[in-house]
C-alpha positions in Angstrom: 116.2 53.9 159.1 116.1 54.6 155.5 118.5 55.6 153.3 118.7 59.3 153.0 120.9 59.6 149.7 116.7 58.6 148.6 115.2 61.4 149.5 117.2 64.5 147.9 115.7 66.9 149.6 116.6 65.1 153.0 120.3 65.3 152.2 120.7 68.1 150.9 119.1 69.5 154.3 121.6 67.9 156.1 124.2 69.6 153.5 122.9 72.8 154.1 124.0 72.6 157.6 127.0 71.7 157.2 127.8 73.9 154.6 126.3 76.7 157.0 128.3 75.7 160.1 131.8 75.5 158.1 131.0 79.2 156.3 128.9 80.8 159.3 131.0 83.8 160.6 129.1 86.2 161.7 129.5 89.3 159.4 131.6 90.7 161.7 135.8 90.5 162.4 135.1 91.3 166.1 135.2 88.0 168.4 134.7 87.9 172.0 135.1 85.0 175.2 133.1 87.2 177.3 130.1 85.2 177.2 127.1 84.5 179.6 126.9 81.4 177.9 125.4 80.0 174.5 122.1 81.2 173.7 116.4 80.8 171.3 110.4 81.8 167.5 106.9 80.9 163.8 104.0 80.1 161.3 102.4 81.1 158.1 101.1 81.4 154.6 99.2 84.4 152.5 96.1 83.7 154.5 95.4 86.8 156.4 93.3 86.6 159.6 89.6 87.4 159.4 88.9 91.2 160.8 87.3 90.3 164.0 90.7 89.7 166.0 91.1 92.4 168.8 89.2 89.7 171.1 92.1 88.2 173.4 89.4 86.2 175.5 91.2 82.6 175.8 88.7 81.3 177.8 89.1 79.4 180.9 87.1 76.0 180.0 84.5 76.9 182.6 82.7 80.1 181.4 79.5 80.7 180.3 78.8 79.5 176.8 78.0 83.2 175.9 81.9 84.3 176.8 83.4 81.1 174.5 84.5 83.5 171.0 83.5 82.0 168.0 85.7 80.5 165.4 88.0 80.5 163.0 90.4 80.0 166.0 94.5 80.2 165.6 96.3 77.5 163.9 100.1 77.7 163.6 99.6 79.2 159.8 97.0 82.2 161.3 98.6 85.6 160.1 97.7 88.4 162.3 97.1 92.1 161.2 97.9 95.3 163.4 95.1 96.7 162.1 93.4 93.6 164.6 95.2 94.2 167.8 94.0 96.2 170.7 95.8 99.8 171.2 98.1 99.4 174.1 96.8 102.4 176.3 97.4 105.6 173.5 99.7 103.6 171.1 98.9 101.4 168.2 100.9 98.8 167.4 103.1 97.9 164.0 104.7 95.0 163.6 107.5 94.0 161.4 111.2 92.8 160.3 114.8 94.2 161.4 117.8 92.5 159.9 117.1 90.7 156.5 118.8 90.1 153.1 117.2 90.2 149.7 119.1 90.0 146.1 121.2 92.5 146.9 123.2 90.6 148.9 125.7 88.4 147.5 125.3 85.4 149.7 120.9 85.6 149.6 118.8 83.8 147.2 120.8 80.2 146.8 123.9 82.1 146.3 122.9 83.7 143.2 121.3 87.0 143.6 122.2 88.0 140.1 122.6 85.2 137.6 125.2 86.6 134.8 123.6 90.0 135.3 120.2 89.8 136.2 118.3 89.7 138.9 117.0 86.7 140.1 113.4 87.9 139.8 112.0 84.3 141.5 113.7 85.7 145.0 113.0 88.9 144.6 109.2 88.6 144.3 109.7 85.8 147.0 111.1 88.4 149.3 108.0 90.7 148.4 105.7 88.0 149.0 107.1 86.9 152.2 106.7 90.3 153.6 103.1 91.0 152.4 101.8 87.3 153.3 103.2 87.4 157.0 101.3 91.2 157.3 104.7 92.9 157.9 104.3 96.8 158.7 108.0 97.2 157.8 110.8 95.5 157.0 114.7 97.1 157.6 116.7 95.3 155.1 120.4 94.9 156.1 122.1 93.5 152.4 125.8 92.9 152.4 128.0 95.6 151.0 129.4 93.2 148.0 126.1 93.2 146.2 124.4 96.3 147.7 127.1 99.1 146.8 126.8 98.4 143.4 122.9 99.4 143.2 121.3 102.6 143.1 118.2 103.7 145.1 115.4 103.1 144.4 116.4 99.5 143.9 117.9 98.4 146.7 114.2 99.3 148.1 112.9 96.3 146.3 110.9 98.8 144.1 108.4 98.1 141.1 105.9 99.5 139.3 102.8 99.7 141.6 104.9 101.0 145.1 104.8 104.4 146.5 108.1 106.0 147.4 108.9 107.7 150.6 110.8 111.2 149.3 112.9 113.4 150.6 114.2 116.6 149.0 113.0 115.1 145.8 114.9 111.8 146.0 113.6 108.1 147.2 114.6 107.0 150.7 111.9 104.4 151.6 109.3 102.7 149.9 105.9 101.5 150.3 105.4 98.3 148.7 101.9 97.6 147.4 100.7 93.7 148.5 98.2 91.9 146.6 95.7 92.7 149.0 95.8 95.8 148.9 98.0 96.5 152.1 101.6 98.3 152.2 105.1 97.0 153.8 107.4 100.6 154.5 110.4 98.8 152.9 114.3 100.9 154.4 117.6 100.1 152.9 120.4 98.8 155.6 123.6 97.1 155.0 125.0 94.0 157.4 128.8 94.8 156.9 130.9 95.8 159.6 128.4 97.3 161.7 124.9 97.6 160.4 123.1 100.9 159.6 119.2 100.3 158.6 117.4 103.0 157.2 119.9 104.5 155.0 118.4 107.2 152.9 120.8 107.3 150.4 124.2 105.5 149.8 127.2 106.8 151.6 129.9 107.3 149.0 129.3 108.4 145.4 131.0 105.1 143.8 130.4 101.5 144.2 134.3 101.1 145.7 133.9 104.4 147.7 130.9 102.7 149.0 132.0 99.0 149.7 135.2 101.0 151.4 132.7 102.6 153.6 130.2 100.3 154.9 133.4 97.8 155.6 134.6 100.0 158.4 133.7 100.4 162.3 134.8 103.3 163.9 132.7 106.4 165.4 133.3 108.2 162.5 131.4 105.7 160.3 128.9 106.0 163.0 128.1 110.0 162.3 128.2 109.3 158.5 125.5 106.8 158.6 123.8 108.8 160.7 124.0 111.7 158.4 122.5 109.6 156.0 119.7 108.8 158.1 120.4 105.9 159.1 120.8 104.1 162.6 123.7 102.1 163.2 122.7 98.6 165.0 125.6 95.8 165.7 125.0 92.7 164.1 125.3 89.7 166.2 125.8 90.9 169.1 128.0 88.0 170.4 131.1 89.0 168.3 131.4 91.9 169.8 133.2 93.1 173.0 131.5 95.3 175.6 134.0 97.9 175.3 133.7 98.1 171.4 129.6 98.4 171.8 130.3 101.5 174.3 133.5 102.6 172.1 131.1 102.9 169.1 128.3 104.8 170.4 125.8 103.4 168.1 122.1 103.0 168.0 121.2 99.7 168.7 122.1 96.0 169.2 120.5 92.4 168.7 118.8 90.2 171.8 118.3 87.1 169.4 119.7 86.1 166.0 118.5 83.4 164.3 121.0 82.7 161.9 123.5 82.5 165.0 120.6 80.6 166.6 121.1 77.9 164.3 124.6 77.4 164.8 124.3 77.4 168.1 121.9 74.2 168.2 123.6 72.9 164.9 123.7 69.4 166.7 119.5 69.8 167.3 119.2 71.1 163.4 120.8 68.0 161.9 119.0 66.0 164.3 115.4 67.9 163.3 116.5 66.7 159.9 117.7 62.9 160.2 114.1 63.0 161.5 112.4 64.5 158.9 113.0 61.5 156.9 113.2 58.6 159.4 110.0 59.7 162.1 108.9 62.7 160.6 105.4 61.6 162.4 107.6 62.7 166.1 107.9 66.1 164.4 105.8 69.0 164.7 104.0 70.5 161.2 106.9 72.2 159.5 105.3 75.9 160.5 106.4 74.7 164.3 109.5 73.0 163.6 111.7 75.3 164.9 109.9 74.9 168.4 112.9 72.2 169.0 115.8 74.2 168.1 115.2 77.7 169.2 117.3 78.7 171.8 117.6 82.3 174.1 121.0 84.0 173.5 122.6 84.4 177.0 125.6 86.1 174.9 123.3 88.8 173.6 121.4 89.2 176.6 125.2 89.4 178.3 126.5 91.8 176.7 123.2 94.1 176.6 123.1 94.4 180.3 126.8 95.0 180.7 126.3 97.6 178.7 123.1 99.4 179.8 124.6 99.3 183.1 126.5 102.3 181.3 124.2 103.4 178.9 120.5 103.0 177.3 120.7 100.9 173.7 117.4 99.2 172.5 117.9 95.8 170.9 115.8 94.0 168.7 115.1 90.4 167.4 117.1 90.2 164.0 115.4 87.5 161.6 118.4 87.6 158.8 116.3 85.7 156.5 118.8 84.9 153.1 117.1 82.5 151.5 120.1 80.7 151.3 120.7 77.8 153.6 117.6 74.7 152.8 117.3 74.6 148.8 115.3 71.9 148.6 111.8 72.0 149.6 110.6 70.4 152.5 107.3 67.9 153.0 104.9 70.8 152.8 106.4 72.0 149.3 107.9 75.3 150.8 111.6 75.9 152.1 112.1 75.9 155.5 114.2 79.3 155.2 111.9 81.2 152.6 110.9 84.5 153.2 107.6 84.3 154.4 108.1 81.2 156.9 111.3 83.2 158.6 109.4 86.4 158.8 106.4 84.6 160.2 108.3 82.9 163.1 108.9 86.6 165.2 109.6 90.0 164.5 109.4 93.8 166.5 106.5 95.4 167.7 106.7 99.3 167.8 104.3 101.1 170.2 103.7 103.9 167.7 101.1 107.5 167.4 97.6 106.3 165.9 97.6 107.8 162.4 99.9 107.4 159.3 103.1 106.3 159.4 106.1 106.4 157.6 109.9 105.2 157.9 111.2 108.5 159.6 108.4 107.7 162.7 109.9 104.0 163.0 113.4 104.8 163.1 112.6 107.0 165.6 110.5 104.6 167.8 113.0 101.8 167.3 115.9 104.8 168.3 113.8 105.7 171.7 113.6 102.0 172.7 109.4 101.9 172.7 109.1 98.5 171.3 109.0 94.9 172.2 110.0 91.7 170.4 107.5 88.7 169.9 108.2 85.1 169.0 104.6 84.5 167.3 105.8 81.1 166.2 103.8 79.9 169.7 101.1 82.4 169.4 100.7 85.9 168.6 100.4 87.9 171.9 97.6 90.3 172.7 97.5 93.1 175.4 101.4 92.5 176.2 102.2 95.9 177.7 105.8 97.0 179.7 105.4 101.0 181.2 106.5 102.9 184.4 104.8 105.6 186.4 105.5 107.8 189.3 102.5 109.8 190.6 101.2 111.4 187.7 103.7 110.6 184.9 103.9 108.0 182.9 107.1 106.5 181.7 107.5 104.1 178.0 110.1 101.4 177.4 113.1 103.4 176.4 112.6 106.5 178.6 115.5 107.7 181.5 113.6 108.3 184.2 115.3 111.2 186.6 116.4 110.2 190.1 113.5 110.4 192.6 111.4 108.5 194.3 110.9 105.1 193.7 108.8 104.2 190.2 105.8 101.7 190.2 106.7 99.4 186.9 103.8 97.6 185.1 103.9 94.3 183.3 100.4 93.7 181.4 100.4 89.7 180.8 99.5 88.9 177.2 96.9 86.1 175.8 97.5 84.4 173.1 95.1 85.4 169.5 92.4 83.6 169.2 93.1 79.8 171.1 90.8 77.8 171.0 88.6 77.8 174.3 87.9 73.8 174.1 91.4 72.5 173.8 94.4 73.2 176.3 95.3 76.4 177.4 98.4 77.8 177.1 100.2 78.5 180.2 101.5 82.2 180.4 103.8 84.1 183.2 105.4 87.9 183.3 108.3 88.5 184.9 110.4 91.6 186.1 114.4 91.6 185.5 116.9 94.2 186.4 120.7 94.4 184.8 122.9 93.4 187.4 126.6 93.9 185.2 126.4 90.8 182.6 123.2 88.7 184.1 119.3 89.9 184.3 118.3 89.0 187.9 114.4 88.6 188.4 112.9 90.9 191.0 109.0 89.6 190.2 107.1 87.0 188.9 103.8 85.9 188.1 100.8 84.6 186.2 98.6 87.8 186.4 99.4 91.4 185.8 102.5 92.5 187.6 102.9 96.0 189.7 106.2 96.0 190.9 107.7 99.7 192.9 111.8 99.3 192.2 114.4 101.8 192.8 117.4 103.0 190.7 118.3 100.3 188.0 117.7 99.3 184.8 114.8 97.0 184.4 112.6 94.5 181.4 110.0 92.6 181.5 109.3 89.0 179.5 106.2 86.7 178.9 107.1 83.2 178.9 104.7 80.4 178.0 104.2 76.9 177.8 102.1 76.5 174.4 100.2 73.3 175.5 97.3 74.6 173.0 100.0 73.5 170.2 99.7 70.1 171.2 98.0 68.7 168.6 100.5 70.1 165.9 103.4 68.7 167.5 103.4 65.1 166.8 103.1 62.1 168.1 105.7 62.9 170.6 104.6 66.3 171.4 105.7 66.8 175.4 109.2 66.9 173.5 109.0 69.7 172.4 106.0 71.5 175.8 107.7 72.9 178.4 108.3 77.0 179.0 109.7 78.8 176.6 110.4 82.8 175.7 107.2 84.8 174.2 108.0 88.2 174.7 110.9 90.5 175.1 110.6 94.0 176.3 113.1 97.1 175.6 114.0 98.9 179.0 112.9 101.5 181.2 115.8 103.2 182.9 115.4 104.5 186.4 117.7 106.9 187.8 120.9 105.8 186.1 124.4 107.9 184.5 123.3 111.2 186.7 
């Protein structure tokens, strides 16, 4: 093995980690042992995809040469555009980012954010970049209070000349920010503190201190003056915090995965991913995929949301919590492994949204109702994913209570992943049904086609799983390692006949 203490950026990978597992604490004082048990992904560069996606045709190795899609196919650096995916029945879809830190947090950008005063402008248009290169429709940033009190909007909306600003009664509370291609990321303010409110339309306090004070407390109070502020009020890291407190609270929203938490929770698979960076980096997968071997599913998170929908409906949502801060170096292929772009190209939310404009009032209000659905497009982006209930003539979305009645008819639409390649190995792909059953999620159907599934009273998701064999070839010389099935696709809930 060689020496690491020759290859800088090897060690101070290693470093990093460390560091991050001896200062992790997860932004929050609440701590819990009420677990389900430890918890789960990726890819790309400016390149945008190419305008012809909608087609979700895989291919099955024996069609007729007329049915094969032409080329460019996916590659783990493809970026995929909204404006390219199918509509899922009436709704369109747009894709983007809840939960991440830019210069105004303290901790972001190496640790300094601000260097003796000014911005750090290198992070900031890295955080730009990052959100225009992976095609973001929005990103929900969530900055520490310690930095972020202290700035006024429109700042703290990552605003420069060029962006349009989202007003209301004559002051900014969102911001369109204008990509080099021409395309716009709706851009909300948020604070991670002791809970974490995204979409704040203005500060809550009229000083910096009054501010700090503010966003450091958790109580139901707090809850109504974010709220008044326009925010919604998500928990951070869902795994600090006790059942009882999410139900206490009342808020909005929680977290199903957390990558940062991720991490720590597969600390010993990190270091190991980095020891081999520099002794078999030829085992590894291309650095778009390497998280592939580390990411694990959150069984707290996924705990603790069905003890508490077994009370109530909350949405949840894939937090990416992207600081910039962890791998300073850069890695074999030049770029971090934690900059902007590569984090918010690994997963993020799809909302089920109206055709037509949009703006940051209509995605807080999607992302309130539940109609959404996470996606780990590190092993694909999925197309035709769709999660809805009916009974007779009505139609039901992720999110909605359905009243007590007769039983419902729930339907899973199995995804395909954009544009595989029809000549190599296919990805292997199964939906399931799972219904909260007071701290687990038992499954009630299964399969590798569309699923119709009639259920009773209960609260019930749906996942896509998938085995990406058509990765193979960018996984290395050891690439079964890292095959097997893994999480795709999360759905948000559907609620039949509960709290009457």
């Amino acid at each position: 093995m060689k020496n690491l203490h020759r290859t800088p950026w090897a060690a101070g990978l290693l470093l990093a980690l460390v560091c991050l597992s001896l200062a992790f604490s997860g932004c929050s004082s609440n701590s819990s042992d009420e677990d389900g048990d430890t918890a789960d992904g990726d890819a790309s560069d400016g390149d945008t995809s190419d305008g012809d996606a909608a087609d979700a045709d895989t291919g099955d190795g024996d069609a007729d040469e007329a049915d094969i899609p032409e080329g460019p196919f996916a590659d783990p650096d493809t970026v995929l555009l909204t404006d390219d995916m199918p509509p899922v029945r009436q709704w369109v879809v747009k894709r983007g980012i809840v939960h991440s830190h830019s210069p105004y947090s303290h901790d972001a950008c190496d640790d300094e954010p601000f260097i003796d005063g000014v911005r750090n402008e290198q992070c900031f248009e890295d955080c730009r970049a990052g959100m225009c290169q992976t095609a973001q429709d929005f990103v929900f940033l969530s900055d520490h209070r310690g930095s972020f009190a202290d700035y006024e909007f429109p700042e703290v909306l990552l605003y420069k000349d060029g962006d349009t600003l989202i007003e209301r009664n004559a002051m900014p509370v969102a911001n369109r920010v204008k990509c080099a291609d021409g395309r716009e990321v709706i851009v909300a303010a948020g604070t991670e503190s002791e809970m974490m409110p995204i979409g704040l339309e203005r500060h809550v306090g009229d000083t910096p201190a009054e501010r700090s004070n503010n966003y450091g407390i958790a109580s139901v109070e707090m809850v109504e003056m974010f709220r008044e502020a326009g925010a919604l009020v998500f928990l951070q890291h869902t795994e600090g915090w006790d059942v009882e407190e999410i139900l206490g609270l009342g808020v909005d929203g929680i977290e199903m995965y957390n990558l940062h938490q991720n991490m720590m929770d597969n600390l010993g698979g990190a270091m190991k991913m980095v020891l081999m960076l520099e002794s078999e980096p030829e085992k590894l997968p291309v650095m778009e995929l390497l998280p592939i071997g580390i990411f694990w599913e959150s069984e707290k998170d996924l705990y603790r949301w069905s003890k508490v929908v077994m009370q109530r409906p909350i949405p949840a949502v894939l937090a990416t919590d992207a600081h910039r801060n962890v791998f300073k170096s850069p890695s074999p292929d030049v770029e971090r492994i934690d900059s902007f772009r590569r984090m918010m190209h690994w997963f993020s939310n799809h909302l089920l949204v109206a055709p037509g404009p949009i703006d940051d009032a209509i995605l807080k209000d999607t992302i309130k109702k539940g109609r959404m659905y996470g996606a780990f497009e590190y092993l694909g982006y999925p197309v035709g994913f769709d999660f809805h209930a009916t009974r007779g003539d009505e139609t039901f979305e992720m999110g909605d209570l359905i009243p007590a009645g007769a039983n419902v008819m729930l339907h899973v639409s199995k995804p395909e992943v954009y544009k595989v390649d029809p000549t190599g190995p296919q990805p292997e792909i199964h939906v399931r049904v799972l219904k909260a059953n007071d701290g687990a999620w038992d499954e009630i159907a299964t399969g590798g086609d569309d699923l119709d599934v009639e259920v009773g009273p209960g609260v019930y998701r749906a996942e896509a799983r998938i085995n990406p064999l058509h990765l193979t070839q960018w996984l290395g010389t050891e690439a079964e390692t890292y095959l097997g099935e893994k999480i795709w696709v999360y759905s948000n809930a559907i609620y039949v006949g509960m709290y009457e």
